[in-house]
Structures are given as structure tokens and as C-alpha cells.
N, C-alpha and C positions, 0 to 999 in steps of 0.2 A: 449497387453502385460499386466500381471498381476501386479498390483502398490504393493502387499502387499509382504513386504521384500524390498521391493525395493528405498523406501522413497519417494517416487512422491504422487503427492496430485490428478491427473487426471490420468483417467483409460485409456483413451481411446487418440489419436490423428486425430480426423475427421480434413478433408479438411474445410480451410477459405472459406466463404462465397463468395468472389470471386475467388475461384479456377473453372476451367469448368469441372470439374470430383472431382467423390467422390464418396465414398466405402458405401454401404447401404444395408438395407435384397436383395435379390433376387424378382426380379417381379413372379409373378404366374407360365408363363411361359417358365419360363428360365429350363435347364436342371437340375435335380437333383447333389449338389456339390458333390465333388471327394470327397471319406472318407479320413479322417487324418490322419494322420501317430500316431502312440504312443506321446503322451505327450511328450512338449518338452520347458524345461526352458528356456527362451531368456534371451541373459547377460546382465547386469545391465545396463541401459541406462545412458552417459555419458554426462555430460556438456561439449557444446563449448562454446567460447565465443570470437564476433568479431567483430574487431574494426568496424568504422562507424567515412566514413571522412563527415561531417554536415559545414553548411555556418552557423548556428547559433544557440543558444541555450536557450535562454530564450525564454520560451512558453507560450502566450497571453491567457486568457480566460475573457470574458465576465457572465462565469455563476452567478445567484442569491443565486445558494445555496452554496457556498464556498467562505471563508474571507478572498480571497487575489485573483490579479490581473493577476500574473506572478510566473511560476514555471523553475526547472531544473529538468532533467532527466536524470541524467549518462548513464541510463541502458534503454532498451530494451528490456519488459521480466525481469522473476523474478525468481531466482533457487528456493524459500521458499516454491514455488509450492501449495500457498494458492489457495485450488480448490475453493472457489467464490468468489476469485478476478475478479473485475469489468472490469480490465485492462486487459485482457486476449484476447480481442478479438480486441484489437492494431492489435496481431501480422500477423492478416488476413491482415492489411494494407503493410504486407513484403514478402507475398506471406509463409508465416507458419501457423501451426496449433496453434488458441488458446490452445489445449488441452497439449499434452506434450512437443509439442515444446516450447512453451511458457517459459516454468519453466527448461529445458534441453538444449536451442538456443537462449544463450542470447549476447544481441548486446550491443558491450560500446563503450562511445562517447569520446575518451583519449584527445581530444582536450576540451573541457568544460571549462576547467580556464579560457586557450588564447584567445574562442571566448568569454568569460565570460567579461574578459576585456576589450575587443574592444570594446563590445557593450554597457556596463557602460561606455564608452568615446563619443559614440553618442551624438552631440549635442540634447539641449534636452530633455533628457534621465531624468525621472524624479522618485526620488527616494521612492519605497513601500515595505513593506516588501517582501523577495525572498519567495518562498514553494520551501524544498526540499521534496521528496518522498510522492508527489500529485500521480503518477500511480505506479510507480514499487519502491520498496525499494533502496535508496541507500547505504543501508550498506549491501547488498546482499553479500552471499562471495565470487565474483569476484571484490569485493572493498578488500579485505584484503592484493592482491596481489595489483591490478593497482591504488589503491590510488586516482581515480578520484575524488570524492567525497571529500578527505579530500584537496586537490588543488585548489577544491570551495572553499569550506569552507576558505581558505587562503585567499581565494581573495578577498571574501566578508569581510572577516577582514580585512584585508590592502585598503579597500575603505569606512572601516566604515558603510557597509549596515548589513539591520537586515536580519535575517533567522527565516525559522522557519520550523521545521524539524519532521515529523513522520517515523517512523521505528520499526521494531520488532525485531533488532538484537543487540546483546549484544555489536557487533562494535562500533556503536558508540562511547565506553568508549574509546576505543585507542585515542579520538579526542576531549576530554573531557577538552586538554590546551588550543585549540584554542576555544570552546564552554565557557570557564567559561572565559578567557577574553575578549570574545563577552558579555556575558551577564553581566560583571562587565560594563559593556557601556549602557546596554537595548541594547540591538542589537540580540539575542540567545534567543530560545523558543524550548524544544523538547517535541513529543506526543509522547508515547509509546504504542502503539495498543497492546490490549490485549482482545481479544475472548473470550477466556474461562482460566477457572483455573484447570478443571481436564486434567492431561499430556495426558490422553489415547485417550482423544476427537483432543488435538493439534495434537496430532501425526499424528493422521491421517486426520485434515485437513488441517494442516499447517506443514507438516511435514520438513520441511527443516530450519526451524524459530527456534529461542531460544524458551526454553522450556516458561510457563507462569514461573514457580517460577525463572527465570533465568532474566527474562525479569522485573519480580517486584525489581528484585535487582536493576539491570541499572537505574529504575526509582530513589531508595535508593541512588544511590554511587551518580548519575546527581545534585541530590538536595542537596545529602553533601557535593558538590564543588562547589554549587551556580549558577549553572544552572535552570534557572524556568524549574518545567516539569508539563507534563498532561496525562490524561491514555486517550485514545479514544477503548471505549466498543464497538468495531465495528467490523465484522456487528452484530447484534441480531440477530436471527436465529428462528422463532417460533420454540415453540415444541422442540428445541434441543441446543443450550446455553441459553435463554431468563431468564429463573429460576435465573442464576448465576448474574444478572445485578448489583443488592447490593450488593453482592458481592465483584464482581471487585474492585466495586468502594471504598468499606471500605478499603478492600485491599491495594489500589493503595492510598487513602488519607492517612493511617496510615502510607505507606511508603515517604510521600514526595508530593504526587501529590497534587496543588492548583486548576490546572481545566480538566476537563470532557465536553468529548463529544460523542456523541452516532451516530451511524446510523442503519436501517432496511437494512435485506439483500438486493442488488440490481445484477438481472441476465438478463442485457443485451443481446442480440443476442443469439452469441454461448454458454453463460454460463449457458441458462436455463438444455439445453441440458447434457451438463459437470456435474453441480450438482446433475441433477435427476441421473443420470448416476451412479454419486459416491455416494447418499443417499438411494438408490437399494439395492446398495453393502455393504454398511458396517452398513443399521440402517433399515433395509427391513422393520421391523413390524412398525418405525413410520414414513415410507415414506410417506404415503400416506396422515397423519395426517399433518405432517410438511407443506407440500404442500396444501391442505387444508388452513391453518391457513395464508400462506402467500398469495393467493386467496384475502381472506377475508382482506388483510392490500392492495391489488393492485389492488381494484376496476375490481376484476374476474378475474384477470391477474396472471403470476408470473411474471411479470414486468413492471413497471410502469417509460415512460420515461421524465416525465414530469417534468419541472423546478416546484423547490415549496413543490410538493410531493415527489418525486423520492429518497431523505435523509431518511425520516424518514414515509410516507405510509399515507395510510388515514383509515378511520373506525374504530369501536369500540375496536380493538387488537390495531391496533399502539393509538391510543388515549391514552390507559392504560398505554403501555411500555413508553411514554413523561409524561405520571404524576407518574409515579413510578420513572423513570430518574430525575424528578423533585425537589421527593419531600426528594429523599435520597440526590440530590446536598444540597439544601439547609440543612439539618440535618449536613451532612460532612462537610457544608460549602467550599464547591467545588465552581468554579465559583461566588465566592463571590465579588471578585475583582481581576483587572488584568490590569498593566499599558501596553499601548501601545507602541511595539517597536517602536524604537525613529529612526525616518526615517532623523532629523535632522543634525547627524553628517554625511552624506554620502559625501565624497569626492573624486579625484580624484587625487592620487601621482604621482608626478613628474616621467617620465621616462627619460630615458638616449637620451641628445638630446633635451629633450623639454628646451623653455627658461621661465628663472627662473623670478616671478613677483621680481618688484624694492621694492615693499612698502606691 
């Protein structure tokens, strides 16, 4: 199916890596294919979106390279159809296509508050700050209708724990009461990833996503309601965002941002595939370079899965893009200073039923 017109960010939908069949050239052998019939437009491919009954929801991780412990995930899959998204090849774990099912078959979790609560009642349960949208966005636009995300977001306010929140969509702002009186606590922190600044390059790789100058504003209105925020330049891209990094970043400090953080493209399993796919298609003359250069940051690879390196690359390209990242934080004064959400007030309200302490 053709993605242009269509807003999809992946060209193509291959079979999950565990599927036992999957569509590929033809072997040598095989009979010459039937000829086509005349050209023929397939209609616009449609978002579902389905619930998912889950026993729990807070998601544990041990990694070195990410500053927090525990995440929530409303969503399944992501409509913004960001084609080198890392998360894409979850969906093979559902029996779907990282490629368009991914960003067209998204699964929500409507229960998340209630398990959200129970499990902040574990004895215990000891309090760190939460990450919202660590894989798939949770302001996607199947939050506008079902409101999960913003139900978190209550919950973790009504217990007093911190968040801390990245997203590319202008949503967020609907939730900007409960975010500015988390953060009049230290409890609230939001990142607003931001790629690139020319519309023509989002479009078509994040085509579903606030535009960038739509997404600089959210950063704008977050910080004049007292919300801490941060821009995350992610991913770099050799060869085809990387130019724009000072940029962003001027950008995103003169609107509000106090911190910045960066990462190198990272293409996982099915996403080497997906990206070359859609870097063919829409940038032919510097495929080949782009690819090339990201080689040269993944020790010959285009993908590097190793804790440590895997953020941000090794060799003489990523070397340059962390001291260029560096040397304009410190100029903006970006990540200059940043108190720690206060994991201190975390409690637990009385429900209906429980008995009430004497003293």
C-alpha cells in the first residue's frame, strides 16, 4: 500500500518475526507472477483500537541507559506512525506487523488507573519516580476520546507520586491542571521530543504527530503554567536531521526548555528493514550515505544492541554529535540544574472501608 496521501509513516506491513509465513521476492524457481490488473488505489487504511484486559501495569526495567526504574503504557502501538520508532517491533509480541499495523492496530489498557492503584497499595511498594511514554506515546489520539492517560495522571496525583512524562502531541495541554499542580509539589516533569523543525521532513516521518512548530508551542504554554519541561532531540538521524541539533535546541531553550537530551537513531530487529524501506522511498539520493554514516556510529552495524552504547553510538560521528550536544547545552544553559522529583510526599488515601489511624 502506497503511504503517500495516506499519512502512515511505514510503507510496507511484513510479518512479525515470529509469524511462520511471510510474503518475500519469489525464489528463482517459482512460476513467473500473474500480470496485474490496471492500477488500483487501496482505501485509506483505518485505526482500530482495542481494549486489553492486563493483571498489571507498572513495567519494571533494570536498564543502565534510562533514569527511572518503572514505567506505564496506556497504549500498544502508536497512531503518530513515527517510522524509526524503536517500539515497533513490541507488536510482533501480539502476533501484528511492526510495520503498519503497529501505527493503525493500537491496543489500550482502560483499566490502568484501577490496576494503577492497587499496585501503589502493595505492601512494600516503594516510591520512584513513574515514566509515562518510555515506548508508545500516551497522548496518541486514542487518548482524546478514552482518557486513560489522563486517569493516571489523577492517580498519581491523588497518591502524591512523581511523573515524568515524554510525548509529541499537543494533548497533553488538555491536562496541563493536573500537571501544574503536580509540579507546584516537584511531583511533574514533561519532555517534548522534537526531531526535526522543517514540517516537510515531520510529515513524512512522523506523520501523525503535532507538527514541530505546534509541538514548540506546548513546550511555551507547559512552562508558562509552571510545569518543568525539556525538548529530547531524538533520534539524530546522520545525514538527514543531525545539521538541525543547535537548532532545536536554541529553539526549544528560548521557548521554555531548562533540559535537553539527545539520542542516535536506534533500529532494532524489524526496524532496520522498515526504515531502509521508507529512506529508498522518499530520500533515494542520500540513502545510501545516511546509511553509511550510521555504520560508521554502530561498530559496522545499523544497530547496536548493547547497554552503554545503544543511546547514543560509538566512533568518530557520535563522538562529534555528544560534543556538539554539549557544548550548545552548556552555551543555552540547558541542563544546568534540575531538582529531583520529590519521591517524599508519596501516600496512600484512605478508601471507603478502610479504618481510619487514631493519632
Amino acid at each position: 500500500m502506497p503511504a503517500e496521501g495516506k499519512r502512515r509513516g511505514a510503507l510496507s506491513n511484513p510479518a512479525g518475526r515470529f509469524e511462520p509465513y511471510g510474503v518475500g521476492p519469489p525464489d528463482e524457481d517459482d512460476p513467473p507472477p500473474i500480470p496485474e490488473e490496471p492500477e488500483w488505489e487501496p482505501p485509506a487504511l483505518k485505526t482500530t483500537v482495542t481494549p486489553e484486559v492486563t493483571r498489571t501495569i507498572i513495567t519494571r526495567n533494570d536498564s543502565p541507559d534510562i533514569p527511572f526504574d518503572r514505567s506505564i503504557n496506556p497504549y500498544k502501538g502508536c497512531e503518530h506512525g513515527c517510522v524509526y520508532c524503536f517500539a515497533r517491533p513490541t507488536h510482533a509480541y501480539i502476533g501484528l506487523s511492526p510495520g503498519l499495523d503497529f501505527e493503525s492496530r493500537i491496543i489500550a489498557k482502560p483499566q490502568a488507573a484501577a490496576l494503577l492503584r492497587e499496585e501503589l497499595r502493595r505492601p512494600g511498594y516503594r516510591c520512584e519516580a513513574m515514566a509515562l511514554g518510555s515506548n508508545t506515546d500516551p497522548y496518541q489520539p486514542a487518548e482524546r476520546e478514552l482518557k486513560i492517560t489522563r486517569a493516571v495522571l489523577e492517580t498519581l496525583s491523588e497518591h502524591d507520586h512523581p511523573v515524568g512524562i515524554v510525548t509529541k502531541s499537543s494533548l497533553v495541554l488538555r491536562d496541563a491542571d493536573i500537571l501544574a499542580s503536580m509540579a507546584s509539589r516537584n511531583l511533574a516533569f514533561v519532555m517534548i521530543s522534537i526531531t526535526t523543525l522543517d514540517g516537510e521532513l515531520a510529515r513524512r516521518m512522523e506523520p501523525r504527530a503535532a507538527s514541530p512548530e505546534r509541538r514548540v508551542g506546548v513546550l511555551r504554554e507547559l512552562a508558562a503554567a509552571g510545569v518543568p519541561v525539556g525538548v529530547l532531540a531524538s533520534p539524530m538521524i546522520p545525514g538527514l536531521n543531525d545539521r538541525e541539533l543547535e537548532k532545536i535546541l536554541e529553539t526549544c531553550a528560548r521557548a521554555g526548555a531548562t533540559t535537553a537530551g539527545y539520542t542516535l537513531l536506534r533500529m532494532p530487529l524489524e526496524i532496520k528493514d522498515l526504515f531502509t524501506e521508507w529512506l529508498r522511498r522518499h530520500y533515494p539520493l542520500r540513502a545510501d550515505h545516511v546509511l553509511s554514516l550510521v555504520r560508521s556510529a554502530r561498530d559496522g552495524r545499523l544497530n547496536d544492541p548493547q547497554f552503554g552504547s545503544r543511546m547514543r553510538g560509538t566512533g568518530a560521528y557520535a563522538a562529534l554529535i555528544k560534543r556538539r550536544f554539549d557544548v550548545a547545552c552548556r552555551r543555552l544553559s540547558l541542563n544546568a540544574s534540575r531538582a529531583a522529583l520529590d519521591t517524599t510526599r508519596f501516600r496512600l488515601p484512605p478508601r471507603p472501608g478502610d479504618q481510619q489511624e487514631l493519632f
